[in-house]
N, CA, C and O atoms as a printed pandas DataFrame, in Angstrom:
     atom_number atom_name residue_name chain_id  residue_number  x_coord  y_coord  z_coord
0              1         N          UNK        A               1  116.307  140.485   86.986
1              2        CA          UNK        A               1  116.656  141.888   87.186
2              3         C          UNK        A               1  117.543  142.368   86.045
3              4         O          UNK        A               1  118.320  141.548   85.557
4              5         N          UNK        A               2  117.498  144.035   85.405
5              6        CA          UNK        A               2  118.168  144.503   84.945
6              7         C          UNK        A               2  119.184  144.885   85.379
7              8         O          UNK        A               2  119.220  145.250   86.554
8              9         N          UNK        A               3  120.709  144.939   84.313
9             10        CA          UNK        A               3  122.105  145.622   84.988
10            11         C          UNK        A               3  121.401  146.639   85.742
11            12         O          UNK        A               3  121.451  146.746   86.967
12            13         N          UNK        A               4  120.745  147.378   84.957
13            14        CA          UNK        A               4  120.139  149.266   85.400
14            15         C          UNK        A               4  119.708  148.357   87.217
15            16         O          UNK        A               4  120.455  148.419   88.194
16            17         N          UNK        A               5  118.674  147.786   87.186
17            18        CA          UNK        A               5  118.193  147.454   88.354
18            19         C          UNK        A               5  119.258  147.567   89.334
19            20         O          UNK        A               5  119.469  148.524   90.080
20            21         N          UNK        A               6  120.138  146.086   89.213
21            22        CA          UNK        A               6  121.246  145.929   89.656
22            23         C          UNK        A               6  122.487  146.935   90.485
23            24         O          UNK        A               6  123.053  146.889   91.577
24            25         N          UNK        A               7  122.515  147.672   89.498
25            26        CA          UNK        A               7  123.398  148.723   89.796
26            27         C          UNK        A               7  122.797  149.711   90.737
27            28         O          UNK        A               7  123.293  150.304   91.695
28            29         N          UNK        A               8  121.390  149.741   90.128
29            30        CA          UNK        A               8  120.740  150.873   91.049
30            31         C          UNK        A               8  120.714  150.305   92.704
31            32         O          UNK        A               8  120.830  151.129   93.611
32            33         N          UNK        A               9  120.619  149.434   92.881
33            34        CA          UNK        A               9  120.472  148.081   94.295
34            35         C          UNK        A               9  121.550  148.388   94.701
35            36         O          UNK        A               9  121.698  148.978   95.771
36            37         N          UNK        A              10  122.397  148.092   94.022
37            38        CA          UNK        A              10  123.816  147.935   94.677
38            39         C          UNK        A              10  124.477  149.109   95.183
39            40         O          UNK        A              10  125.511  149.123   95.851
40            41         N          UNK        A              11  123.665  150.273   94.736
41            42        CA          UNK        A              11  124.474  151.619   94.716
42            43         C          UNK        A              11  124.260  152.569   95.759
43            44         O          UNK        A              11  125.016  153.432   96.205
44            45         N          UNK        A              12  122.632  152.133   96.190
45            46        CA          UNK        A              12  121.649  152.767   97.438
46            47         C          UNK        A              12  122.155  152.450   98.702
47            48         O          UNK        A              12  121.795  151.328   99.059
48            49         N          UNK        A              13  122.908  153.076   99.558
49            50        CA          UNK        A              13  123.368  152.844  100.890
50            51         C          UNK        A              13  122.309  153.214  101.959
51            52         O          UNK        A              13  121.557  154.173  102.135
52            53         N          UNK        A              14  122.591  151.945  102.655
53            54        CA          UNK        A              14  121.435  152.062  103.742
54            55         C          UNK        A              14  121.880  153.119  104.676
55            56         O          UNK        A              14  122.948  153.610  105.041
56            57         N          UNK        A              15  120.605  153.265  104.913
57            58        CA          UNK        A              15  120.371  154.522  106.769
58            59         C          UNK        A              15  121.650  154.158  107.792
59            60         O          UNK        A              15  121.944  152.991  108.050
60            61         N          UNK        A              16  122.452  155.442  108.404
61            62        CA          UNK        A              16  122.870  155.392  109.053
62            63         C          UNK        A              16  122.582  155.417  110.298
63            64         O          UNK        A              16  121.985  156.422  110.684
64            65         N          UNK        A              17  122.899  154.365  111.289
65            66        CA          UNK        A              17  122.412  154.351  112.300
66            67         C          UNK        A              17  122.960  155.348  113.891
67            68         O          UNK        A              17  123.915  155.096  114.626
68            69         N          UNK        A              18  122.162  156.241  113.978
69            70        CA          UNK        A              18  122.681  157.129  115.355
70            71         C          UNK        A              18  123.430  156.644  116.220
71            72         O          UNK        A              18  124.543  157.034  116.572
72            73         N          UNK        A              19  122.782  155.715  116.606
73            74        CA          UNK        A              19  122.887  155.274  118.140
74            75         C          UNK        A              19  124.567  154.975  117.834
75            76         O          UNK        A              19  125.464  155.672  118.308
76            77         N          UNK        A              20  124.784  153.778  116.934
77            78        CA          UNK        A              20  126.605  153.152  115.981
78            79         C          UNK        A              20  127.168  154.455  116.257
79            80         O          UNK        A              20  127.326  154.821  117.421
80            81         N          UNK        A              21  127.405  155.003  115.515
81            82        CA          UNK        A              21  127.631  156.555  115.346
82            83         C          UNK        A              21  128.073  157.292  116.649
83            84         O          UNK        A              21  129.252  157.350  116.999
84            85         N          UNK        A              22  127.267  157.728  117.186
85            86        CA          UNK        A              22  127.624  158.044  118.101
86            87         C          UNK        A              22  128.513  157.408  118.938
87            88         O          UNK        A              22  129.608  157.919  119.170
88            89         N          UNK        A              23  127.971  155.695  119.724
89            90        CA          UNK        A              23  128.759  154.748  120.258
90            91         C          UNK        A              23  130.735  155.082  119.684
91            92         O          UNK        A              23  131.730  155.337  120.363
92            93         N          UNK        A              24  130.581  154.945  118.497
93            94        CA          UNK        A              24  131.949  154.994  117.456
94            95         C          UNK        A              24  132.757  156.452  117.869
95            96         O          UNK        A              24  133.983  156.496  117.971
96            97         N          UNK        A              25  131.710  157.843  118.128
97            98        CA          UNK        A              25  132.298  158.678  118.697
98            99         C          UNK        A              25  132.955  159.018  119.647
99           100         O          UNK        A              25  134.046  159.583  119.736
100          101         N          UNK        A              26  131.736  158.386  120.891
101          102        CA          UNK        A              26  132.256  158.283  122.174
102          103         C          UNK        A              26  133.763  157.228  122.868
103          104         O          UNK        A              26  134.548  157.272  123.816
104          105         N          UNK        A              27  133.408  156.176  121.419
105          106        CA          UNK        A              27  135.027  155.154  121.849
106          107         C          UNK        A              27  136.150  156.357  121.062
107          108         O          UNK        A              27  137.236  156.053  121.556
108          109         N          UNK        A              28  136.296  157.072  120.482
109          110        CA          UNK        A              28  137.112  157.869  119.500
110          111         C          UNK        A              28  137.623  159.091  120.652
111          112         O          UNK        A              28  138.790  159.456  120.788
112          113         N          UNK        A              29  136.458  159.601  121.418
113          114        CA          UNK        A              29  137.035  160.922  122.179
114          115         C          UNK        A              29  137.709  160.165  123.103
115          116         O          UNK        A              29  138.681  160.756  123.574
116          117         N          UNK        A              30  137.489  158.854  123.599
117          118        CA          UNK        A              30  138.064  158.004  124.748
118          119         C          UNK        A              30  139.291  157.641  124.582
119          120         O          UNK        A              30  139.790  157.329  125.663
120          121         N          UNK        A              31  139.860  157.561  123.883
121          122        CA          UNK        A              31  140.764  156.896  123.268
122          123         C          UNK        A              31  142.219  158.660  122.910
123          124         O          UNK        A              31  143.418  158.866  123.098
124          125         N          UNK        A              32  141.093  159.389  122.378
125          126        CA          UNK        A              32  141.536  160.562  122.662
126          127         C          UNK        A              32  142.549  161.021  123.842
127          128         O          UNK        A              32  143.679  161.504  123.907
128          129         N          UNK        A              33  141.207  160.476  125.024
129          130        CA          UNK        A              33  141.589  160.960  126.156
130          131         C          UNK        A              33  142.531  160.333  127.142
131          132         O          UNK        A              33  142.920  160.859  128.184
132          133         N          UNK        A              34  142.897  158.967  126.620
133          134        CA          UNK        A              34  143.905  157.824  127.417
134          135         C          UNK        A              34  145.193  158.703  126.375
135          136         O          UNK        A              34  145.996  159.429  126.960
136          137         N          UNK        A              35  145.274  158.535  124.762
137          138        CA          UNK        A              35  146.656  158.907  124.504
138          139         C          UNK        A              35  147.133  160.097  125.083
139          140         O          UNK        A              35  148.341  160.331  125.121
140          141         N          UNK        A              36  146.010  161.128  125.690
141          142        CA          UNK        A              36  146.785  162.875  125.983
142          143         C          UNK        A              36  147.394  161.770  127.156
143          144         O          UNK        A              36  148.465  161.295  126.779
144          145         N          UNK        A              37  146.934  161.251  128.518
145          146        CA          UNK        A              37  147.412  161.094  129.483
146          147         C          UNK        A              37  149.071  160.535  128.834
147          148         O          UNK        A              37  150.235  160.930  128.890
148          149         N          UNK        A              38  148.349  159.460  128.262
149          150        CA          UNK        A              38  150.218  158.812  127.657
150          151         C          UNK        A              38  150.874  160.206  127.429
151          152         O          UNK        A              38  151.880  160.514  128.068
152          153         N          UNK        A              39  150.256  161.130  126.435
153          154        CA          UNK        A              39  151.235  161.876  126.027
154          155         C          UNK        A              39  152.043  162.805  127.157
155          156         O          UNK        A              39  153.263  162.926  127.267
156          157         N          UNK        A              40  151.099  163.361  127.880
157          158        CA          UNK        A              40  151.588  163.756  129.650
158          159         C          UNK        A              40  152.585  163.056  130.200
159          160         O          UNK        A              40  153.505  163.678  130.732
160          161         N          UNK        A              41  152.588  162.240  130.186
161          162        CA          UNK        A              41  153.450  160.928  130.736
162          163         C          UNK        A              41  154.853  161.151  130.095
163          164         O          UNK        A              41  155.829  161.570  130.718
164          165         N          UNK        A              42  154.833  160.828  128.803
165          166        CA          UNK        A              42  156.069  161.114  127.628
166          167         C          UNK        A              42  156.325  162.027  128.213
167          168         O          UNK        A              42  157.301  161.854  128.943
168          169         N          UNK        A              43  155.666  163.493  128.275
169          170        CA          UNK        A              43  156.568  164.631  127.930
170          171         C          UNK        A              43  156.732  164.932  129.718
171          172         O          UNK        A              43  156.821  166.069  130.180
172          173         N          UNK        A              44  156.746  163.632  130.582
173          174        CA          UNK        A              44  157.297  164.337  131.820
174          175         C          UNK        A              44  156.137  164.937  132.995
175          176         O          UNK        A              44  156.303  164.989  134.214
176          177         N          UNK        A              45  154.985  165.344  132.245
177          178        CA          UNK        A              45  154.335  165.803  133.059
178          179         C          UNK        A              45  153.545  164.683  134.410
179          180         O          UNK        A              45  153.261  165.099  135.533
180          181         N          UNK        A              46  153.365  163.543  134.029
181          182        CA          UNK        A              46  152.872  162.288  134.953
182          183         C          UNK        A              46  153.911  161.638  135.048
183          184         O          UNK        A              46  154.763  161.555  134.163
184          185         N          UNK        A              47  153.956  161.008  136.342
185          186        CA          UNK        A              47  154.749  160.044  137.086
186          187         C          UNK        A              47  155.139  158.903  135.611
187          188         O          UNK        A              47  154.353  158.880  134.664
188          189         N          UNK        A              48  156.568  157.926  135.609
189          190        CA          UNK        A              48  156.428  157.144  134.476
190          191         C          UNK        A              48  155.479  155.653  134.647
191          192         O          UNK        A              48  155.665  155.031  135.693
192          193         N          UNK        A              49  154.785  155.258  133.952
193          194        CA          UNK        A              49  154.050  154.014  134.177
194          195         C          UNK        A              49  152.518  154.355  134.573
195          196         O          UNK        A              49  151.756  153.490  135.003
196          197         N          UNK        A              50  152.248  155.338  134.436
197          198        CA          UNK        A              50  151.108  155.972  134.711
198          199         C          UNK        A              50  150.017  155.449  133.913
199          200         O          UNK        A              50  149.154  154.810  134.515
200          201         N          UNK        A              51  149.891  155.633  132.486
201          202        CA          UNK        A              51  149.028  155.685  131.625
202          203         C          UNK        A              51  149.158  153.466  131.412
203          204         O          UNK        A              51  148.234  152.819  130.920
204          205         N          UNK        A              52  150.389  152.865  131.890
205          206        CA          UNK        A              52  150.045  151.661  131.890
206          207         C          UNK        A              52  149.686  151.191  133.031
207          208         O          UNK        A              52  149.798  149.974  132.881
208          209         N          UNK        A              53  149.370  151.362  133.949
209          210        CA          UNK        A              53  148.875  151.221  135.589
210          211         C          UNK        A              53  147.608  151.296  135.994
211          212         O          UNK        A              53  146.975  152.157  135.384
212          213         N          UNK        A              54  146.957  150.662  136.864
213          214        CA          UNK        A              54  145.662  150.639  137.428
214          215         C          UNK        A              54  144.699  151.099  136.527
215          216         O          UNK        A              54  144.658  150.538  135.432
216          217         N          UNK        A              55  143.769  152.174  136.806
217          218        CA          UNK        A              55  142.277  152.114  136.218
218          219         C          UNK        A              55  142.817  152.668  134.607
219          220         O          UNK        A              55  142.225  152.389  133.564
220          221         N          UNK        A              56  143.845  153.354  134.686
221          222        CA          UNK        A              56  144.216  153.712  133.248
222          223         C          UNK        A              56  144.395  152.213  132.359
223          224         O          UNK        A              56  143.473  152.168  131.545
224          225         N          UNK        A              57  145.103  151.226  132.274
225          226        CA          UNK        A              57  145.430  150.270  131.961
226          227         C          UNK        A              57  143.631  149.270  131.679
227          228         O          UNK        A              57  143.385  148.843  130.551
228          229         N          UNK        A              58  142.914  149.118  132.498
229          230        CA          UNK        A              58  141.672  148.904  132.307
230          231         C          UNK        A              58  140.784  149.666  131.231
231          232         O          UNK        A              58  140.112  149.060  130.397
232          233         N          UNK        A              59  140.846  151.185  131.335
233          234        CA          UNK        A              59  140.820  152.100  130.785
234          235         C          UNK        A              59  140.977  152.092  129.296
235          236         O          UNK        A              59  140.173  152.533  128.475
236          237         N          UNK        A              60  142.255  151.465  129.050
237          238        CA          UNK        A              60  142.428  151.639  127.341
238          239         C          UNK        A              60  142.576  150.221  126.682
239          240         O          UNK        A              60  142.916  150.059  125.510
240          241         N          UNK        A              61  142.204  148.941  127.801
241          242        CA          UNK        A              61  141.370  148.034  126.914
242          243         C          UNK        A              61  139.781  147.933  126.495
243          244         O          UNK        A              61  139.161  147.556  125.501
244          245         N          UNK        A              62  139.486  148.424  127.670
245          246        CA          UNK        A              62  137.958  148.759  127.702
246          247         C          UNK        A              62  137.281  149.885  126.050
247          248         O          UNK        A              62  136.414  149.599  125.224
248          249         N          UNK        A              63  138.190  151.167  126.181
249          250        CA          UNK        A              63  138.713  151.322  124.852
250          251         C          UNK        A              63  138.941  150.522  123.272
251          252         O          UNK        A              63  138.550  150.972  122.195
252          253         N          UNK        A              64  139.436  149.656  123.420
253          254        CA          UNK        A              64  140.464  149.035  122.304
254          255         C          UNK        A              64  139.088  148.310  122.109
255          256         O          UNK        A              64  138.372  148.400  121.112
256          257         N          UNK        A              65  138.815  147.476  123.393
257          258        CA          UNK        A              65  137.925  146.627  122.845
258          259         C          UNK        A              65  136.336  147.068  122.217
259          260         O          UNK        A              65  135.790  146.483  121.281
260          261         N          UNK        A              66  135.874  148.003  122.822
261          262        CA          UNK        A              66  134.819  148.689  122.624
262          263         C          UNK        A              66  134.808  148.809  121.061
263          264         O          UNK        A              66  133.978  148.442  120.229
264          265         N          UNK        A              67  136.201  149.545  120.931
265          266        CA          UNK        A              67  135.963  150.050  119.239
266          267         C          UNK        A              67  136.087  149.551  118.388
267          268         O          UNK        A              67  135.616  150.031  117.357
268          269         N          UNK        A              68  136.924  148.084  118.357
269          270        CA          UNK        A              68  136.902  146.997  117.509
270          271         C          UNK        A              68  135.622  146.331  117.429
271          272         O          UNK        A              68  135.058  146.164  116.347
272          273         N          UNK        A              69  135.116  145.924  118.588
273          274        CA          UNK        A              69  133.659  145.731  118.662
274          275         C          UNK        A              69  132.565  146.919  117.639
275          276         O          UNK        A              69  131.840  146.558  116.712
276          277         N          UNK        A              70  132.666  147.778  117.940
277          278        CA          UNK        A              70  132.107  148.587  117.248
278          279         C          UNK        A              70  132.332  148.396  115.976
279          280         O          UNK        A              70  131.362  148.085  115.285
280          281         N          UNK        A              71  133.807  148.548  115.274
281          282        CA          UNK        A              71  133.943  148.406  113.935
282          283         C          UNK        A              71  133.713  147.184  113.559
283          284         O          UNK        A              71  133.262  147.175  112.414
284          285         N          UNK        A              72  133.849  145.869  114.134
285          286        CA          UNK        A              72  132.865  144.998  113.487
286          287         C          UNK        A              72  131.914  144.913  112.930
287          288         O          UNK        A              72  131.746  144.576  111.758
288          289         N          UNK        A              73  130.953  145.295  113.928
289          290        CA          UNK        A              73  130.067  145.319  113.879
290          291         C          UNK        A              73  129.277  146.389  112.448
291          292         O          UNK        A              73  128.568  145.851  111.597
292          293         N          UNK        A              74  129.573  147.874  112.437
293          294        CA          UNK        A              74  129.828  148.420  111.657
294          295         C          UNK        A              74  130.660  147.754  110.063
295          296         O          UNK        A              74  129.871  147.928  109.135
296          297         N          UNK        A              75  131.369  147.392  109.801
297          298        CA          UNK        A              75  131.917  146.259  108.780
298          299         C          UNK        A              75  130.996  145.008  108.135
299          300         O          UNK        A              75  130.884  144.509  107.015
300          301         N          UNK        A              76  130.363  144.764  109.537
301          302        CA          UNK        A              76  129.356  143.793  108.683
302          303         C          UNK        A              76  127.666  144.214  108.389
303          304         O          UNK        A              76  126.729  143.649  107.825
304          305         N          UNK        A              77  127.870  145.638  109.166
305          306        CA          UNK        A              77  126.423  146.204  108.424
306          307         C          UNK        A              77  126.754  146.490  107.141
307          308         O          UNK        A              77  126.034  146.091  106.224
308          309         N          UNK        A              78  127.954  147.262  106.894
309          310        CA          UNK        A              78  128.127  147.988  105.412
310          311         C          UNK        A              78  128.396  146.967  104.616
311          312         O          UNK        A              78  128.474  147.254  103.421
312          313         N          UNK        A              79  128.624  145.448  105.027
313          314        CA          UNK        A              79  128.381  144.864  103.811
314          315         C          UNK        A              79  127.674  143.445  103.560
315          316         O          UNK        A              79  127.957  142.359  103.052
316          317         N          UNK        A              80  126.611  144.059  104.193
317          318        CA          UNK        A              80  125.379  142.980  103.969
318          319         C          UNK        A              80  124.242  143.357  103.117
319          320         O          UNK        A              80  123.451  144.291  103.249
320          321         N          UNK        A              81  124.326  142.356  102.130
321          322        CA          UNK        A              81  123.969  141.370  101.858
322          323         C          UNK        A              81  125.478  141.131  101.637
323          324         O          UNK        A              81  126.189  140.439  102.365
324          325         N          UNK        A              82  125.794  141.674  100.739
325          326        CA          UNK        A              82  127.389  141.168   99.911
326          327         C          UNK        A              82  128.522  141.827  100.345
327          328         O          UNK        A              82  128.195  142.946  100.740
328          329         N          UNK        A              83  129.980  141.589  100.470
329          330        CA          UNK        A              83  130.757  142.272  100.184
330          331         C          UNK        A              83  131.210  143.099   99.274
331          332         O          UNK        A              83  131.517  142.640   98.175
332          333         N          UNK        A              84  131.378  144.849   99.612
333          334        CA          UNK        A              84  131.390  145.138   98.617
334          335         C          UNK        A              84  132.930  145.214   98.473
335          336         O          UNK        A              84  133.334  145.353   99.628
336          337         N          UNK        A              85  133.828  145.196   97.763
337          338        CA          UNK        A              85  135.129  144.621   98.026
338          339         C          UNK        A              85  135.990  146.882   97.492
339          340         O          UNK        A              85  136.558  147.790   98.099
340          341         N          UNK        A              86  135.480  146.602   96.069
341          342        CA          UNK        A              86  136.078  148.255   96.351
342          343         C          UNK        A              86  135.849  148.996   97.397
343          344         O          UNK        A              86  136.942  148.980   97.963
344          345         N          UNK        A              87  135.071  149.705   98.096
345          346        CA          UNK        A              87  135.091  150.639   99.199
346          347         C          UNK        A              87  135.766  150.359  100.267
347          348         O          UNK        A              87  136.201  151.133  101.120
348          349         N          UNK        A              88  135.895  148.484  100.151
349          350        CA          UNK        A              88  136.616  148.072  101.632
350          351         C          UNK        A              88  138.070  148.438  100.905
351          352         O          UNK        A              88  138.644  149.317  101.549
352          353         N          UNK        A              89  138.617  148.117  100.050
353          354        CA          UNK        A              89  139.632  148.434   99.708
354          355         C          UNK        A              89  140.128  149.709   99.816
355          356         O          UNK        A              89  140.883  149.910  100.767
356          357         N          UNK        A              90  139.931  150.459   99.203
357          358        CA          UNK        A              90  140.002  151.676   99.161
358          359         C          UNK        A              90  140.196  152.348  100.103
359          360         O          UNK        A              90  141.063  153.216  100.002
360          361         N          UNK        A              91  139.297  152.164  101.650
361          362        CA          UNK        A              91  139.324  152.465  102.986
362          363         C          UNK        A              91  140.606  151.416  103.192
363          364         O          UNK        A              91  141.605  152.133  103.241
364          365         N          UNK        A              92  140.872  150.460  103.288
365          366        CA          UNK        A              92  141.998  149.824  103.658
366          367         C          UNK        A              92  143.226  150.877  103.479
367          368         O          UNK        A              92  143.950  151.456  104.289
368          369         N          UNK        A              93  143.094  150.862  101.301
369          370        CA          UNK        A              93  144.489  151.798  101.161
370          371         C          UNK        A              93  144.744  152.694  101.982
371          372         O          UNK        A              93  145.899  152.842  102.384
372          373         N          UNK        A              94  143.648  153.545  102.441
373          374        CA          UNK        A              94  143.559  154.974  103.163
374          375         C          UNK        A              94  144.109  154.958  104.117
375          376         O          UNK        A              94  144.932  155.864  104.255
376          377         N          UNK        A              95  143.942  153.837  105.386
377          378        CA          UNK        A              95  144.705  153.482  106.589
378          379         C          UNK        A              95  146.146  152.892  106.454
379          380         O          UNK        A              95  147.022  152.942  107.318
380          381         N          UNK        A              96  146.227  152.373  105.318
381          382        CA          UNK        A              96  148.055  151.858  105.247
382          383         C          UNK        A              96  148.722  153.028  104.979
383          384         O          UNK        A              96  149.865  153.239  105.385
384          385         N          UNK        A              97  147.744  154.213  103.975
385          386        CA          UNK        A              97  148.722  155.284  103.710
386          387         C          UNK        A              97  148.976  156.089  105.021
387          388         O          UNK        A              97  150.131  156.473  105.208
388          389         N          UNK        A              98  148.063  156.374  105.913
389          390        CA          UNK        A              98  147.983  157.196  107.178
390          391         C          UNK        A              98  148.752  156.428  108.112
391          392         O          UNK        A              98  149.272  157.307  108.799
392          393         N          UNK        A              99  149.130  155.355  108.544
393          394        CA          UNK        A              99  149.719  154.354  108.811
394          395         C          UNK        A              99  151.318  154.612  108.400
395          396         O          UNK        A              99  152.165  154.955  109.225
396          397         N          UNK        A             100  151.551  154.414  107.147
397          398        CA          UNK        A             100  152.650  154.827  106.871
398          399         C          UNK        A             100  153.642  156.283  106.961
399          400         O          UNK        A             100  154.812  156.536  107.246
400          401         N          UNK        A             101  152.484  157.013  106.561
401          402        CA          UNK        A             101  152.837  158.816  107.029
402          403         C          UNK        A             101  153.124  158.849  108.200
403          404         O          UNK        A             101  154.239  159.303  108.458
404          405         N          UNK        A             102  152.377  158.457  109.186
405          406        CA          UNK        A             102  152.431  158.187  111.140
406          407         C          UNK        A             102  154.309  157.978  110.951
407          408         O          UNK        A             102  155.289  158.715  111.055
408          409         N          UNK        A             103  154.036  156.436  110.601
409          410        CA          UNK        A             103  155.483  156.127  110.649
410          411         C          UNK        A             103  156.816  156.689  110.030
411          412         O          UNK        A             103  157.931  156.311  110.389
412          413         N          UNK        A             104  156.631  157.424  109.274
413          414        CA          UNK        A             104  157.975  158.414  108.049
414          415         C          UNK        A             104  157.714  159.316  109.300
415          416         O          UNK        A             104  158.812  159.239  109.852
416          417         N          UNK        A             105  156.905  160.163  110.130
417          418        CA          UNK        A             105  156.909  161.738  110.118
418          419         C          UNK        A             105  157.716  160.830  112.075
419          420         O          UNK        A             105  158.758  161.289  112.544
420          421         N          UNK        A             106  157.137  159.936  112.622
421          422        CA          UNK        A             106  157.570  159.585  113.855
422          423         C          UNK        A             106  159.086  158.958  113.524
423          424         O          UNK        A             106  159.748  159.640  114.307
424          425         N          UNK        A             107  159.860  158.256  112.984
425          426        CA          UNK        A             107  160.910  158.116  112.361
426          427         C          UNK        A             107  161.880  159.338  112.467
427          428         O          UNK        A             107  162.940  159.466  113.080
428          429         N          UNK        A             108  161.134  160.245  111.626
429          430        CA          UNK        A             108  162.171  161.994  111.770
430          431         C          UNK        A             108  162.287  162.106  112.548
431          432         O          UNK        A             108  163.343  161.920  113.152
432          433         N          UNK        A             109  160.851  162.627  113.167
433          434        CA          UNK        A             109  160.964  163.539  114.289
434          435         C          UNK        A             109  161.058  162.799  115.627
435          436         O          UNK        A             109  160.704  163.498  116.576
436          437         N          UNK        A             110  161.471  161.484  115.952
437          438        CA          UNK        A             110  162.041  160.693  117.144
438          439         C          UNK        A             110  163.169  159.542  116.376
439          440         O          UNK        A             110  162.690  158.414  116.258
440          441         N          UNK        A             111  164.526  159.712  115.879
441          442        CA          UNK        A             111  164.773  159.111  114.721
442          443         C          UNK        A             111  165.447  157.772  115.750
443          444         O          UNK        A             111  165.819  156.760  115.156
444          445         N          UNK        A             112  165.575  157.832  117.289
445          446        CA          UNK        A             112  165.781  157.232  118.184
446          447         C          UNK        A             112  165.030  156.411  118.599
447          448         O          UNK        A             112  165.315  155.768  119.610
């Protein structure tokens, strides 16, 4: 094979799959929908221990686990045959920086 080949191979991203996609959505609005309850909870509006208690508590492992599952899974489609190591990187940086912002702006504004 030529570099040209090569590069061209390496560069063509496969079909995205719906069904992933979606799945990835539906764990995302879920997850959504356990932190408002937490957040209810925080600000007083639900009893305390709420959002860690009974079907809620089931609720946001069923969650957790779903979407790690998912992003596995997802992780090892996007890089098969090979790892592609920049894009994983890059997406890495992206989450340490959002990660870190989370933490500076929650710091201020709860400095307790």
């Amino acid at each position: 094979m030529t570099a040209l080949a090569t590069e061209t191979h390496a560069s063509v991203k496969p079909p995205r799959i719906g069904l992933l996609d979606t799945a990835r959505g539906v764990a995302l609005l879920a997850m959504a929908t356990y932190h408002f309850t937490w957040d209810m909870e925080f600000m007083g509006y639900l009893p305390p221990g709420t959002a860690e208690t009974g079907w809620l508590k089931l609720y946001a492992r069923a969650i957790a686990s779903t979407f790690l599952f998912i992003v596995g899974v997802s992780l090892v489609l996007a890089n098969t045959p090979e790892i592609r190591w920049r894009p994983f990187w890059k997406r890495f940086g992206m989450i340490v920086a959002a990660a870190l912002a989370i933490s500076v702006v929650t710091r201020f504004v709860f400095p307790g």
